[in-house]
C-alpha positions as semicolon CSV with decimal commas, in nm:
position;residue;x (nm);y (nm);z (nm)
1;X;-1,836;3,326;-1,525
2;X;-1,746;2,942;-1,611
3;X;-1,388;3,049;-1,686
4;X;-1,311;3,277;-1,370
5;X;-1,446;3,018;-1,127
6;X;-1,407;2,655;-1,342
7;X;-1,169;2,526;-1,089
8;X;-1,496;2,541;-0,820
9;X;-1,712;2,353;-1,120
10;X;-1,692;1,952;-1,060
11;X;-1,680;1,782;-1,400
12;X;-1,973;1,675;-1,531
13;X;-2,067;1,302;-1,634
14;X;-1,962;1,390;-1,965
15;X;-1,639;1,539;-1,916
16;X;-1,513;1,269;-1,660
17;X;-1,616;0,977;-1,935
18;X;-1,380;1,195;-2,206
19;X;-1,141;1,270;-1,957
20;X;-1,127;0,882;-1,900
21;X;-1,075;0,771;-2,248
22;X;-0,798;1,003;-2,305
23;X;-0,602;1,159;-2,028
24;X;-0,257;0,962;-1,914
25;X;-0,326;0,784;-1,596
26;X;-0,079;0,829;-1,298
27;X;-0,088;0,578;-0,960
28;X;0,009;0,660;-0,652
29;X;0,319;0,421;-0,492
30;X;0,051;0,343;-0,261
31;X;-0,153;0,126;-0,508
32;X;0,164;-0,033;-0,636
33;X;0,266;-0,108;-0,237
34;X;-0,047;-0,217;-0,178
35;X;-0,050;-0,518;-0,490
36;X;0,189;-0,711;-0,222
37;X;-0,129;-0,709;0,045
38;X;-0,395;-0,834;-0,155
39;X;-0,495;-1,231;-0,262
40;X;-0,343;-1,347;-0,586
41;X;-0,686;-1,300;-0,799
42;X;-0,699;-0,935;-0,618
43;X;-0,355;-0,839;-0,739
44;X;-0,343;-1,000;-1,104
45;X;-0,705;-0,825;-1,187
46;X;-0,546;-0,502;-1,056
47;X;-0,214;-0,554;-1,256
48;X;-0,415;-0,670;-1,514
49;X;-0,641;-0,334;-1,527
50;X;-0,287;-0,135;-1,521
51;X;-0,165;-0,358;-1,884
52;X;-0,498;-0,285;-2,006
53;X;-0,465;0,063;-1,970
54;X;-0,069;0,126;-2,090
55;X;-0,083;0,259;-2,416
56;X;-0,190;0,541;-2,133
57;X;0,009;0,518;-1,821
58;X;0,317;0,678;-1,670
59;X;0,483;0,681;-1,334
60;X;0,636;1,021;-1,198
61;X;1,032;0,915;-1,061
62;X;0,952;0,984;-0,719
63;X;0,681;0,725;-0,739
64;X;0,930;0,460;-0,873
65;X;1,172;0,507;-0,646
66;X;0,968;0,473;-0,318
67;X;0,837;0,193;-0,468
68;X;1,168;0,021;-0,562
69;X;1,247;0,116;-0,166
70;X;0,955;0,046;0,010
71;X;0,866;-0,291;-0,135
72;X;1,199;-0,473;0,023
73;X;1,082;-0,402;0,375
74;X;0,709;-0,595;0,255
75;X;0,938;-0,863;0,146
76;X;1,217;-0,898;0,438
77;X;0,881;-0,918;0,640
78;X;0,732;-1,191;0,429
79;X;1,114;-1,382;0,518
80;X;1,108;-1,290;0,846
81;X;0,783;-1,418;0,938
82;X;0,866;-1,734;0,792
83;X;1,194;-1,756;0,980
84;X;1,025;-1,704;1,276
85;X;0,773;-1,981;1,205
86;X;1,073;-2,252;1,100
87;X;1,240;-2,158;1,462
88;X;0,915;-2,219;1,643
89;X;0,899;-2,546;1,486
90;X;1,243;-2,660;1,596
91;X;1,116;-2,592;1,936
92;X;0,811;-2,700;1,907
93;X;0,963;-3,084;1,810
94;X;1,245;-3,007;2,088
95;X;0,996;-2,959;2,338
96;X;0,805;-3,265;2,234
97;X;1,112;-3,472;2,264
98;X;1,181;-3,343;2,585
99;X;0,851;-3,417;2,678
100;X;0,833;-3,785;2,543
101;X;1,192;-3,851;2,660
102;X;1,327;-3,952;2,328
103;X;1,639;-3,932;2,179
104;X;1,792;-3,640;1,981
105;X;1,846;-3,918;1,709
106;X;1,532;-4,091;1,750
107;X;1,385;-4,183;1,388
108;X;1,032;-4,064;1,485
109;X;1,204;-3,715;1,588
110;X;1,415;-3,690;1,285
111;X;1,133;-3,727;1,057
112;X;0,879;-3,513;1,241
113;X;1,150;-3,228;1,178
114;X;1,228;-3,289;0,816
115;X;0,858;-3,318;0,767
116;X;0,817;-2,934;0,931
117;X;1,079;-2,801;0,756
118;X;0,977;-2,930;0,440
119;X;0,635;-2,789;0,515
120;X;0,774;-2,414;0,617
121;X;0,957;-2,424;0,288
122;X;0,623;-2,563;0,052
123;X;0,428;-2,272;0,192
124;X;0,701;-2,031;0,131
125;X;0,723;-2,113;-0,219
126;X;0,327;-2,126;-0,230
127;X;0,241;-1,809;0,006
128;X;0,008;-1,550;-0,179
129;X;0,307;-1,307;-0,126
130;X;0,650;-1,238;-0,294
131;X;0,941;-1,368;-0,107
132;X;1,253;-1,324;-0,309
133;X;1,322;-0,962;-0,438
134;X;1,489;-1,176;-0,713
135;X;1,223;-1,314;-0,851
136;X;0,910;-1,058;-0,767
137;X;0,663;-1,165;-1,004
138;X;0,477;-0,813;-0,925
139;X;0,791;-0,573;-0,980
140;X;0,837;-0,820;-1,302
141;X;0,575;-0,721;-1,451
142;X;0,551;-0,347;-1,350
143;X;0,956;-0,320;-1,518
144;X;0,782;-0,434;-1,825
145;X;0,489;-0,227;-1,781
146;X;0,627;0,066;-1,700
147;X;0,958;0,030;-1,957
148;X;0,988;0,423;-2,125
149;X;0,666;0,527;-1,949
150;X;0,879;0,661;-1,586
151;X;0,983;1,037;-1,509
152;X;1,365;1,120;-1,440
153;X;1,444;1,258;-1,105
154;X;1,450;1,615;-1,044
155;X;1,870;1,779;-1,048
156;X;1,960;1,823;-0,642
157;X;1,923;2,196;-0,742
158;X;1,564;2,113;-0,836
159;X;1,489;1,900;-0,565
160;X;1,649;2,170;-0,292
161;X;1,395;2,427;-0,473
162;X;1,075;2,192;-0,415
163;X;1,118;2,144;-0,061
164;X;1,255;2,526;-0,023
165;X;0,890;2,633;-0,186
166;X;0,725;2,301;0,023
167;X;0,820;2,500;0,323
168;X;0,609;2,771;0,212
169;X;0,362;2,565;0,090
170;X;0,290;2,358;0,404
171;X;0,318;2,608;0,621
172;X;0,011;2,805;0,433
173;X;-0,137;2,452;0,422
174;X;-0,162;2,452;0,019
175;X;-0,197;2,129;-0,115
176;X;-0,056;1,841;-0,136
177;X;0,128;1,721;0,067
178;X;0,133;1,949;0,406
179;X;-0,036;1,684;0,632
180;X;0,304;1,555;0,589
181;X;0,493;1,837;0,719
182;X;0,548;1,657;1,063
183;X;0,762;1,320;0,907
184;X;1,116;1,266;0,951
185;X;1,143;1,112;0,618
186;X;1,036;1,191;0,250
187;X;0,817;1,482;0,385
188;X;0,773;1,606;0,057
189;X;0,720;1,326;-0,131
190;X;0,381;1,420;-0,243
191;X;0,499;1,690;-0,362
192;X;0,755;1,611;-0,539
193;X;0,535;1,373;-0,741
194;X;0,301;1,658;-0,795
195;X;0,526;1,871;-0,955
196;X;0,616;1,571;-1,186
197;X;0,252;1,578;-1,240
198;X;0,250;1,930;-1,350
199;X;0,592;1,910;-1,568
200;X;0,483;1,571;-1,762
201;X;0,113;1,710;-1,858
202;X;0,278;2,079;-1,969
203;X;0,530;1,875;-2,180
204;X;0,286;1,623;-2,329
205;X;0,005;1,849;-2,349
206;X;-0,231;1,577;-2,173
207;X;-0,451;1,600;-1,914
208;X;-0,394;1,358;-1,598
209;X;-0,610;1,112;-1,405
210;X;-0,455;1,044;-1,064
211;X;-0,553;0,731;-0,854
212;X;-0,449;0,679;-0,530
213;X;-0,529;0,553;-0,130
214;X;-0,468;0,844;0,010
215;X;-0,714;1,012;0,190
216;X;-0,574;1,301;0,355
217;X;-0,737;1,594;0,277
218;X;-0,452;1,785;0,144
219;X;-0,546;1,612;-0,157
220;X;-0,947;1,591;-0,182
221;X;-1,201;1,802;-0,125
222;X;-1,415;1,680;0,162
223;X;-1,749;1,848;0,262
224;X;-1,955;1,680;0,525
225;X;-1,749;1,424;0,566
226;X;-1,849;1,303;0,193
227;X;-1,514;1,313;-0,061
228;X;-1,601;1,529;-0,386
229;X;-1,314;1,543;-0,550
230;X;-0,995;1,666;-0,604
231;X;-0,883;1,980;-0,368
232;X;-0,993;2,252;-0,544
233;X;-0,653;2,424;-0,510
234;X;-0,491;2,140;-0,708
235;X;-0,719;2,193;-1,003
236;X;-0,679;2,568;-1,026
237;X;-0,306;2,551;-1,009
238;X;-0,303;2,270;-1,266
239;X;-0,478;2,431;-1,484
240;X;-0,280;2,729;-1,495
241;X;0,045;2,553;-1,514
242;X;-0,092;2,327;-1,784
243;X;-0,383;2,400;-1,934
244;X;-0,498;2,088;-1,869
245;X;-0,761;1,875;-1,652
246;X;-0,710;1,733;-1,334
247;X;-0,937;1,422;-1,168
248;X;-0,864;1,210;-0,931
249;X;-0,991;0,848;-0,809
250;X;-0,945;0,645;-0,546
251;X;-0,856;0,277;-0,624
252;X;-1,188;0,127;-0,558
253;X;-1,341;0,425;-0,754
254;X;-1,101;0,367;-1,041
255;X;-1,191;-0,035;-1,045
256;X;-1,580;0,095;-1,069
257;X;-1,514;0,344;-1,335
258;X;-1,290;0,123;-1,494
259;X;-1,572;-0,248;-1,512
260;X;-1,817;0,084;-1,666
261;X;-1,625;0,205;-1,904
262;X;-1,386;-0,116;-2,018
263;X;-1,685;-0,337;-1,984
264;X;-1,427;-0,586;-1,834
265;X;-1,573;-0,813;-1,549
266;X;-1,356;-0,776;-1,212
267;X;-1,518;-0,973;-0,974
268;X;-1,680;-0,813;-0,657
269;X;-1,468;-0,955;-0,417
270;X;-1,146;-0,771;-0,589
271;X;-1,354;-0,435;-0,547
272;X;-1,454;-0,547;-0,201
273;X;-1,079;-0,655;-0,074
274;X;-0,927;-0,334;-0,187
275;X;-1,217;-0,099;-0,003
276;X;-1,143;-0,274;0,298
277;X;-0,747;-0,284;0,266
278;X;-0,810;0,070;0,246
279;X;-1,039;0,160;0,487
280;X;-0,785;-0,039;0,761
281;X;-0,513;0,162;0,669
282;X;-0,772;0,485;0,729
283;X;-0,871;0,304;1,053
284;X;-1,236;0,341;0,890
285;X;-1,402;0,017;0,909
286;X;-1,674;-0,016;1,100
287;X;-1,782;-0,393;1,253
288;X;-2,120;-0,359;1,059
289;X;-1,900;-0,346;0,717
290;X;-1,703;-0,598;0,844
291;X;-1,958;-0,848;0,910
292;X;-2,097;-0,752;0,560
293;X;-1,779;-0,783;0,363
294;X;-1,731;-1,162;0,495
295;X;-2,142;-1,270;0,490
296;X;-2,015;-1,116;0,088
297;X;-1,843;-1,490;0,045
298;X;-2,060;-1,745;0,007
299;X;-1,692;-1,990;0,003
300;X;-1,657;-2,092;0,415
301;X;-1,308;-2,134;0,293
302;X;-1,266;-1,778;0,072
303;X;-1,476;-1,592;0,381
304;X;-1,214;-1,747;0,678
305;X;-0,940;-1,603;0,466
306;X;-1,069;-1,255;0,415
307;X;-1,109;-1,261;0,790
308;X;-0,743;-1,345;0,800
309;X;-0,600;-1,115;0,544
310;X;-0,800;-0,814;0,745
311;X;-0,633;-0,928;1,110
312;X;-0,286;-0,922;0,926
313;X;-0,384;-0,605;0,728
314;X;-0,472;-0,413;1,039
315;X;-0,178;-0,574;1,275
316;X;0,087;-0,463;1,056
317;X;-0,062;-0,105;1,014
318;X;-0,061;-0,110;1,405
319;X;0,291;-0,242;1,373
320;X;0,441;0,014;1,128
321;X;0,279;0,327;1,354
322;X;0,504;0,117;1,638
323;X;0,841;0,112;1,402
324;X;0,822;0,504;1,338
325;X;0,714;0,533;1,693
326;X;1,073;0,344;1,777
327;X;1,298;0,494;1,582
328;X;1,133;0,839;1,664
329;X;1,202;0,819;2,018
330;X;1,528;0,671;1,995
331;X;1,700;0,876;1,818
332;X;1,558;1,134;2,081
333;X;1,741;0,904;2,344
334;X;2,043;0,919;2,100
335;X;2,079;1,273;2,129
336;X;2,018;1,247;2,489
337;X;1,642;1,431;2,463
338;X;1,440;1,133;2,605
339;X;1,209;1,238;2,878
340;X;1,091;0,960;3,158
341;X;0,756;0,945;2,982
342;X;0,900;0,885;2,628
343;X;1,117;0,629;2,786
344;X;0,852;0,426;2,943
345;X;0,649;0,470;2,576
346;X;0,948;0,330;2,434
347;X;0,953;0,027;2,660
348;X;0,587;0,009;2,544
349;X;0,604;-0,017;2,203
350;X;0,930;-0,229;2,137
351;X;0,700;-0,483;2,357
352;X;0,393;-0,460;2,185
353;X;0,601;-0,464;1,878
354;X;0,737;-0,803;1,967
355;X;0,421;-0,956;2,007
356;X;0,272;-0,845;1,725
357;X;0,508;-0,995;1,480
358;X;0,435;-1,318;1,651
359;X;0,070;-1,311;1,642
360;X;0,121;-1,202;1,209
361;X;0,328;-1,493;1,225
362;X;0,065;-1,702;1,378
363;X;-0,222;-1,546;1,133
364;X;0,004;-1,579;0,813
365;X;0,036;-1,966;0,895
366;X;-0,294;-2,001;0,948
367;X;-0,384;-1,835;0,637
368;X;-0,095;-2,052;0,479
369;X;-0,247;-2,392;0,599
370;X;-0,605;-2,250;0,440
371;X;-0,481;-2,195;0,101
372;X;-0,313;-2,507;0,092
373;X;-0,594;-2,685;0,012
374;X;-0,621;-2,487;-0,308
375;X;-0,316;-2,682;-0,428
């Protein structure tokens, strides 16, 4: 009976500890997106768990290249905001001038300005995130990582024939990726890097470990609101394409399973930061694990920056939801299908947009002016 039903059989103790010491492990762009959010001691222990790992490791093509996309838009914001925070300090001394009645080529003025400028360009260089897709540090060291370990993109034929069967697919609701079905762009993303999944474990005879952020349910298996594992689906039809295991982990989980079985010490802030990175972008955390996480620091200075890196975490999810909001509705105005409703929605959220990209850049110089006085 084992055999006609093992797909509905979670892996025992056993089997996940073998399955963890030899099965290739595959993350999600997600996890790599997400390196650019976290502290610096966050994101090096990650990276660092990654390099210890890579004798075992491999990244499907389709995660590379939204990756490679995604991660200028993390770092044109990163410019922006500081942009936006030189500009308001040209004002800021203008005003002041203005306001004293001095002279455009007053000393006092001319040296309050170089000082500001000076100081918007020390906490550029020094700013916990990457600001020059030149010289990403993170992408650095993922190249070298990740050198002969990446897939190679499916032919256009191929491609056409994924989303052709991911029609199918979604519309029967077979996982992964048909919570997707309603996006405008890379709608089948997920399963494109499934089927690179399913091709690289068939060729390499290996079994795969997937980690990821994702929560959706068209890839785990949730029963009472408690995640078991893997969609049950997804095992069955990886087994019979490969012959092979399937298990997947979320990127807390993975850190857990990972101090356990490694015996390497990532502290419990690391574990802490990335549970809470995620459970923002899930719109999951609760003020009680809130107040929790931060009484978790027993640094004033390290628990007043967690409280900022959450406020950014959660404005720019709020802020991304208003970007595909924006471009949603106007290309609907573009084609001349905007209804008096959608228009006034539009008004909305190119407003609300506005201001929140000055309140992240209010809460990224705060969070600036806090690390500073690590240096």
């Amino acid at each position: 009976m084992r055999n006609a039903v093992k797909e509905y059989i979670e892996y025992s103790s056993e089997e996940k500890n073998n399955l963890w010491n030899t099965a290739t492990f595959v993350f999600d762009t997600n996890v790599f997106l997400n390196l650019y959010r976290y502290s610096n001691k966050t994101r090096n222990q990650l990276i660092e768990s990654f390099e210890w790992l890579k004798a075992r490791i491999w990244m499907p093509y389709q995660v590379a290249s939204e990756f490679c996309k995604d991660r200028y838009s993390v770092i044109d914001e990163a410019n922006r905001r500081f942009g936006n925070i030189g500009a308001e300090a040209d004002k800021l001394v203008d005003c002041w001038r203005k306001e004293l009645r001095l002279d455009g080529n007053d000393p006092d003025v001319e040296e309050l300005t170089r000082y500001l400028k000076e100081w918007v360009i020390k906490k550029k260089d020094s700013n916990y995130l990457i600001f020059d897709a030149a010289n990403d540090v993170v992408f650095n060291r993922l190249l070298d990582l990740f050198e002969g370990k990446t897939g190679k993109a499916f032919s256009p034929e191929e491609k056409l024939s994924i989303e052709q069967e991911g029609e199918k697919r979604y519309a029967d609701k077979t996982p992964p990726g048909y919570k997707d079905n309603k996006k405008t762009e890379n709608k089948y993303g997920d399963l494109l890097v499934w089927k690179e999944m399913l091709g690289y474990a068939k060729k390499q005879d290996v079994d795969i470990i997937f980690v990821t952020h994702d929560q959706k349910e068209d890839w785990w298996n949730v029963s009472n609101g408690k995640t078991i594992g893997p969609r049950i689906e997804l095992r069955k039809e990886f087994y019979e394409e490969t012959g092979h295991m399937f298990h997947m982990y979320t990127m807390s989980s993975f850190l857990s399973f990972f101090i356990e079985n490694k015996g390497k010490s990532i502290d419990k802030t690391t574990i802490d930061e990335v549970e809470l990175f995620a459970s923002v972008m899930r719109k999951k955390v609760s003020r009680i694990e809130l107040k929790e996480y931060y009484e978790s620091f027993e640094d004033k200075k390290e628990k007043e920056a967690a409280k900022l890196r959450f406020k950014i975490a959660n404005l720019e999810r709020k802020n991304k939801k208003r970007r595909s909001s924006i471009n949603v509705l106007n290309k609907k105005a573009r084609e001349g299908r905007l209804s008096a409703e959608e228009e006034i929605a539009l008004q909305r959220n190119e407003v609300n947009l506005i201001d929140g990209e000055e309140k992240l850049v209010q809460l990224n110089e705060q969070l600036s002016y806090l690390m500073s006085f690590d240096r």
